[in-house]
C-alpha angles and dihedrals in degrees: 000000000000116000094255112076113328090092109124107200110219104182106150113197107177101157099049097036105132096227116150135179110259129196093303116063088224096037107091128182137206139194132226106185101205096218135155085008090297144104115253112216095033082197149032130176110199144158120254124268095051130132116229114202115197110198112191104217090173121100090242134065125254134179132217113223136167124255086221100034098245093127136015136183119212116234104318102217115232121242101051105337108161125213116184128197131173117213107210103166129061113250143075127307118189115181138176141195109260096203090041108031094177080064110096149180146172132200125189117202122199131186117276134262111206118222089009128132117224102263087057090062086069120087115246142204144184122247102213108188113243101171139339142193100077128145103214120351121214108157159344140207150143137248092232084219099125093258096102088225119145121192121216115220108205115195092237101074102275136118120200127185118227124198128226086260093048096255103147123203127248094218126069127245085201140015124184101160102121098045094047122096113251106279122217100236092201076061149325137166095203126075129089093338109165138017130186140182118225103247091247081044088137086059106031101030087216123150137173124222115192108195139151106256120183121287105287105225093247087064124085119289109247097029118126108237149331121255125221142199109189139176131223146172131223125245116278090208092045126030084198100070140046118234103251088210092058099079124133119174104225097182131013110199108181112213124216088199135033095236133074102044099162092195109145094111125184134184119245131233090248089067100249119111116248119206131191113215124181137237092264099257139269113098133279090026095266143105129041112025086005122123118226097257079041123256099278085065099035113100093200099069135054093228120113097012141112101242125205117190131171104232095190094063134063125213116195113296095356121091086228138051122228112232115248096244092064114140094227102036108142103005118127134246083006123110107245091201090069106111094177131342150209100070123149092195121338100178104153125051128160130178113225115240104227139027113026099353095231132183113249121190134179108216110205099226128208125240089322136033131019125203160198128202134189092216123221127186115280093011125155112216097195104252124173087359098058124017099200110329082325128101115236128214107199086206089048116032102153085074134052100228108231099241138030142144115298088191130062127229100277080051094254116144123259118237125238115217121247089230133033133157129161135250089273074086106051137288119274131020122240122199133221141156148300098254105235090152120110100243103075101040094168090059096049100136099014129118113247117200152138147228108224097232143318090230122041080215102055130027118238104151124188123224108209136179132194138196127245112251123196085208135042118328121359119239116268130209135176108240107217110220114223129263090008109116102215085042095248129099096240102230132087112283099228106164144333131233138199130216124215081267087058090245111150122223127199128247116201136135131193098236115067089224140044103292151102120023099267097117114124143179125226137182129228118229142146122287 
C-alpha cells in the first residue's frame, strides 16, 4: 500500500453509529455526515440490509464512489446534498471521494438480523469473576505443566500463583519490589511487565522476567530506567515460589522516557524467546535517546523492535546465543538480535496456538490510529513513518499526511497491520489472543481483544473481536458484555490471560496507574 490514496480508514464505532428503525421493523439506516473534507464516521459495521445516507455539510460538493466500482454518487451538492445507498450483501466496502481522493471510507457489512435492533448485532459474552484483589494487573498464564496453576503478573513487581478454582495464594511466587525502579502510581509504563516459561519449564524449573530497574550508572545521565530481562529458577524445596538468589540478568536496555516499554515475552514454537521493546518514549519517536530515522526504523538500536534470542546459548560476551536466521545476522553496524522493526509500543504479543502459529502483536498508536500485526522476520512494521495504514508526520501528528514512503531504507515494503480503528473507539490497544479454546464456540478463530479505555479518569474499556481476511483489514465488532447496561465492563482493560484449555480470561482494574487493589480477573465465557 503507498501513502496517496491507497489508505483504508477502519475506524470501527459501534457504540456511537447513528442507525434507527425506519418505517419497516427489518429495514435499519445509518449516517454518514461529509464534513472537513472527511467521512464521519470513517467507518460503519453494519448488517445487511441497511441504508446508508451520506449528507455533504461542506460548501463544496463530493462524491461517494466505490473502490471497486461497484457503486457511484453524482455530484453530492454542498450545504446539505443527500446520496443514499442500500447495502444488501455481507463484505467490505471501501469507498473514496472522486473530486477529493484523500477523502476515504469503509463499510462492513454483516449479515442481518432480522427484527434486531442494532446492540444485538454485536456478539456478546458473559465476565465470570476468577480473583480479585490485585494492584495492576499485566498479565496471566499458565505453566502448561499439568498442574492448572496460573500465575498472576502485577505490574508492581509481584507474581502471585493462582489455582484452577481462583484461590490465590498469600504468598508471592515473585517479588521484585526492591529491584524494580519507583513507579508513579497516577501512571507508569514501566514496572514487571512480562513473564515466560521456558518451553521444558516441568523438568528445568527455568523462567524469564522481563521489568524496569533503576538506571544502571553506564547508561546516559538523565535517562528514566533500566530494563531487564532475568532468569530464574524456581525453589527446590517449593514449586510455588522463585529463588530470589537465582537470578541472572540475560539483556540490559537502557530507556531515555518512562513510557513504551513493550515487556510481555514468549517464548516461540521454534524454541527462542521473543521480546517486544518500545520506541524509548517520548512521543513521535524523536528527540533525547532517539536516531535520526527514529528508533522504530533504526537498525542500531533494540528499541522499537520485535527481538528473538536463543537463551540457551551463549555468544561471546552475551548470556544468550542469536540464532543463525536472523534477519539481520552478520551485518555491521546492525543488532543481530532485531527479529522485526518499526514498532511505537508493542507491549503485548501472543502466538496463536493452533493453525499457523502466527505472531500476533498489539502496537500502542499515537493521537490517531491504533493497531494490530501478525509479525514476520524481517518485517517492518511502519513506525515513525506510518502510524496504522496512515502516514505520520512527527511535526504534525493530529493528521495523517497524504503521502509518504511505503519502503524503508534498505526498499522493503512496509506492512500494513491486519486491524486497525481510531481513537472514536478508545484510546490504546490491548492485545490478546486467536481463540482456539471450546466456550465460545462462535469466536473459534477469531482474534479477541480490547481497547484499554475511552477517558484516562474513569475506566470504560471496550472488549473487541475481529475476523480473520484473506485480504486487507480484518473485520472488527464490539463484543457487549452481559448484564452491563452500556455493554462495557466499566473498568480499564489492562491484559488478557489463557488457561492450559486455551480459555481467556480479562485483566482490568478500576484505577489508570499502579495503585490501589482494584485489580480483578475475570473469565470469558458465553452469555
Amino acid at each position: 500500500m503507498n501513502g496517496n490514496c491507497s489508505i483504508i480508514f477502519v475506524m470501527i464505532v459501534p457504540l456511537i453509529l447513528s442507525i434507527a428503525s425506519t418505517t419497516s421493523a427489518a429495514q435499519l439506516q445509518a449516517t454518514v455526515e461529509i464534513t472537513g473534507f472527511s467521512f464521519q464516521p470513517a467507518s460503519l459495521m453494519l448488517p445487511a440490509g441497511t441504508d446508508v445516507i451520506w449528507i455533504n455539510r461542506d460548501p463544496v460538493a463530493h462524491t461517494v464512489a466505490a473502490d471497486d466500482g461497484s457503486f457511484s454518487s453524482p455530484e453530492i451538492e454542498g450545504n446539505g446534498g443527500r446520496f443514499e445507498r442500500a447495502f444488501a450483501k455481507p463484505g467490505t466496502y471501501s469507498y473514496h471521494c472522486s473530486i477529493h481522493p484523500f477523502m476515504r471510507g469503509v463499510i462492513v457489512v454483516s449479515e442481518s438480523q432480522a427484527g434486531s435492533d442494532p446492540a444485538s448485532v454485536r456478539p456478546q459474552v458473559k465476565l465470570e469473576p476468577f480473583a480479585e484483589g490485585f494492584t495492576a494487573p499485566m498479565e496471566l498464564i499458565s505453566t502448561k505443566d499439568g498442574t492448572g496453576r496460573l500465575f498472576l503478573v502485577d505490574q508492581i513487581g509481584v507474581i502471585k500463583v493462582i489455582e484452577a478454582n481462583g484461590t490465590v495464594h498469600d504468598r508471592p511466587f515473585l517479588d521484585l519490589r526492591g529491584r524494580m525502579v519507583e513507579l508513579n502510581t497516577r501512571y507508569d509504563e514501566r514496572g514487571l511487565l512480562g513473564l515466560a516459561f521456558h518451553p521444558d519449564f516441568a523438568k528445568n524449573g527455568r523462567l524469564f522476567v522481563f521489568y524496569s530497574a533503576p538506571l544502571r550508572p553506564e547508561a546516559p545521565a538523565g535517562w528514566s530506567c533500566t530494563n531487564r530481562l532475568s532468569e530464574l529458577s524456581v525453589s527446590q524445596e517449593d514449586p510455588n515460589m522463585v529463588n530470589m538468589t537465582s537470578e541472572r540478568i540475560v539483556l540490559l536496555v537502557d530507556k531515555p522516557q518512562l513510557n513504551h516499554n513493550g515487556g510481555t515475552i514468549a517464548f516461540g514454537p521454534d524454541g527462542y524467546l521473543y521480546i517486544p521493546l518500545g520506541d524509548g518514549g517520548g512521543a513521535n519517536d524523536v528527540g533525547s535517546g532517539h536516531a535520526p530515522e527514529g528508533n522504530g526504523q533504526s537498525t542500531a538500536t533494540l528499541l522499537g523492535k520485535i527481538l528473538r534470542i536463543d537463551v540457551d546459548g551463549m555468544e561471546g560476551n552475551k548470556a544468550y546465543g542469536i540464532p543463525a536466521d536472523n534477519p539481520f545476522v552478520d551485518r555491521e553496524g546492525v543488532r543481530a538480535e532485531i527479529y522485526a522493526l518499526g514498532f511505537r509500543n508493542p507491549w503485548r504479543i501472543a502466538f496463536d496456538s493452533g493453525g499457523e502459529e502466527r505472531l500476533f502483536v498489539s502496537d500502542a498508536g499515537q493521537n490517531l490510529w491504533e493497531e494490530v500485526d501478525t509479525v514476520v522476520k524481517g518485517g517492518n512494521y511502519g513506525w515513525n513513518i506510518r502510524e496504522g495504514t496512515h502516514c505520520f508526520d512527527p511535526k504534525n501528528p493530529n493528521r495523517s499526511p497524504d503521502s509518504c514512503p511505503d519502503k524503508d531504507a534498505r526498499g522493503e515494503q512496509l506492512i500494513d497491520p491486519i486491524i486497525e480503528y481510531g481513537h472514536d473507539l478508545g484510546s490504546v490497544v490491548v492485545g490478546g489472543y486467536l481463540y482456539r479454546g471450546q466456550a465460545l464456540a462462535e469466536m473459534y478463530g477469531k482474534y479477541i481483544f480490547a481497547d484499554w479505555s475511552k477517558s484516562f479518569s474513569n475506566g470504560n474499556g471496550t472488549l473487541l473481536v475481529a475476523t480473520p481476511s484473506d485480504r486487507g483489514l480484518w473485520s472488527l465488532e464490539a463484543i457487549d458484555i452481559f448484564g452491563r447496561p452500556d455493554g462495557r465492563l466499566g473498568l480499564f482493560i489492562r491484559s488478557f490471560g489463557m488457561d492450559e484449555q486455551g480459555e481467556i480470561y480479562l485483566l482490568a482494574s478500576a484505577e489508570a496507574g499502579p495503585a490501589n487493589s482494584t485489580g480483578k480477573i475475570f473469565k470469558i465465557l458465553p452469555a
